[in-house]
C-alpha positions in Angstrom: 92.9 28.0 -50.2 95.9 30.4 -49.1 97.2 28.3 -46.1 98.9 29.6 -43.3 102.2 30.3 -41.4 103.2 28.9 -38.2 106.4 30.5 -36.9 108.9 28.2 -34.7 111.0 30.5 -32.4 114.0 28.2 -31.1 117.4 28.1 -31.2 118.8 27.4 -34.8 122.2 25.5 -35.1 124.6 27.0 -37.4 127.8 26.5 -38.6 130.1 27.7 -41.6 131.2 26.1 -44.3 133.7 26.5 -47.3 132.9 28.9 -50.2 131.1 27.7 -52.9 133.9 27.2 -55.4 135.6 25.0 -52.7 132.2 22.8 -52.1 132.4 22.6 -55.7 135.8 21.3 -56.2 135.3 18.6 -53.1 132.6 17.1 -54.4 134.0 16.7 -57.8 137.3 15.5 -56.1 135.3 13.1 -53.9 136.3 14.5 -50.9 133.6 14.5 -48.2 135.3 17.4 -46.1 132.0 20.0 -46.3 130.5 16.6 -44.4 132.8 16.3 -41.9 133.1 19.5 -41.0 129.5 20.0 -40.6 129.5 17.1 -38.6 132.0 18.3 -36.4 130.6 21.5 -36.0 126.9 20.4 -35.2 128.8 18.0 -32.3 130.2 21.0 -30.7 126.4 22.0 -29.4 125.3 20.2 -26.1 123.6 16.9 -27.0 120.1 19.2 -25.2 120.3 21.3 -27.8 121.1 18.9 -30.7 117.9 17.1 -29.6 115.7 19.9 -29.4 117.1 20.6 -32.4 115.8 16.9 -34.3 112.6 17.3 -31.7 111.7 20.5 -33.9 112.9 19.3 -37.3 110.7 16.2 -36.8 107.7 17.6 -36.2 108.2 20.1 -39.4 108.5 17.4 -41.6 105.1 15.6 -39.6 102.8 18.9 -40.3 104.4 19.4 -44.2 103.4 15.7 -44.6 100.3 16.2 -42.6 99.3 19.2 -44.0 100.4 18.7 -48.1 101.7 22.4 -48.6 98.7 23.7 -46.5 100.9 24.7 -43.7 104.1 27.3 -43.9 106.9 26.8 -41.2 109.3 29.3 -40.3 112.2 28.9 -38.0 113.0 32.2 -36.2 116.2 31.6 -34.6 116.3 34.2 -31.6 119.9 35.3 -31.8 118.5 36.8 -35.2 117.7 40.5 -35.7 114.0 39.0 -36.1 114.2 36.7 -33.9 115.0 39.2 -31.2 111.7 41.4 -32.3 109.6 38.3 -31.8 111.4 37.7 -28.5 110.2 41.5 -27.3 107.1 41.5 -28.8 105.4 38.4 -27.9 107.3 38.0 -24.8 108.6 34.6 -25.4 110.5 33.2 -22.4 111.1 29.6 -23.4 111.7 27.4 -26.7 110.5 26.2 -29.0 107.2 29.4 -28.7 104.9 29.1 -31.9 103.1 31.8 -33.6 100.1 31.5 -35.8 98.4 34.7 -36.1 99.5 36.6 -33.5 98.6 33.8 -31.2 101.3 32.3 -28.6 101.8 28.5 -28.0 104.5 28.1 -25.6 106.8 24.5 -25.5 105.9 21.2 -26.6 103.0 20.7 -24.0 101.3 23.4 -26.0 101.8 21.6 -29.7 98.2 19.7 -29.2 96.5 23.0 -28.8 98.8 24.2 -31.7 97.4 21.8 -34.0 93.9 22.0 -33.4 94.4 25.9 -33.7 95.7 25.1 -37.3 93.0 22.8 -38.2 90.7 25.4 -37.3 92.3 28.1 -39.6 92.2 25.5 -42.3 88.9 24.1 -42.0 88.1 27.8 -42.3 89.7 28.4 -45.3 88.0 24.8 -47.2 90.4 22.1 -46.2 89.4 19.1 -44.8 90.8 16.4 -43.5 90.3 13.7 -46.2 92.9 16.4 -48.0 95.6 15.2 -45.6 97.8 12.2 -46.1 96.6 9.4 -45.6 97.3 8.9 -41.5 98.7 5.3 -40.9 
């Protein structure tokens, strides 16, 4: 079975950080500044955009627990250079827009029909449910 790829386009947050030699030497010092900094720097978004942020990262970890490895996510933030071609292309308007084979699944009232699209692809390709985790 090959799997397949579901691209998220959505905002990304991003922050910098110290060089690597730096990071190095605070961690051996026990200095948690890389932490705080991060911190500080993801608290400088709007809280809407912090949770859409978690809202996506949560339901990545859901399908790669779901899906065991059967299922490729990509984040495509659209400020990026590719993120801007997917913008153009595929016409997206609003976030988060997932792509699985060319096909468009706009916001998180589309994410049902997202995940029987995948489950169709899959079944396709062999897998079967009983592959899955375990669902509790």
């Amino acid at each position: 079975m090959r799997g397949i790829v579901v691209e998220v386009v959505t905002p990304v947050l991003t922050f910098q950080s110290h060089c690597s030699q730096c990071e190095f030497v605070f961690d051996k010092t026990g200095l948690d500044v890389s932490a705080t900094v991060q911190q500080e720097a993801i608290n400088a978004y709007p809280q809407w955009l912090q949770e859409a942020y978690l809202q996506v990262s949560d339901w990545v970890r859901e399908i790669a627990r779901r899906y065991q490895g059967a299922v490729r996510v990509c984040i495509v933030d659209p400020q990026s250079l590719e993120g801007m071609w997917r913008l153009l292309r595929y016409w997206i308007r609003r976030y988060p827009t997932f792509l699985l084979d060319g096909q468009k699944f706009v916001g998180w009232e589309s994410e049902p029909a997202l995940r029987a699209a995948i489950e169709e692809k899959l079944s396709a390709q062999g897998w079967r449910k009983q592959d899955a985790a375990a669902d509790c």
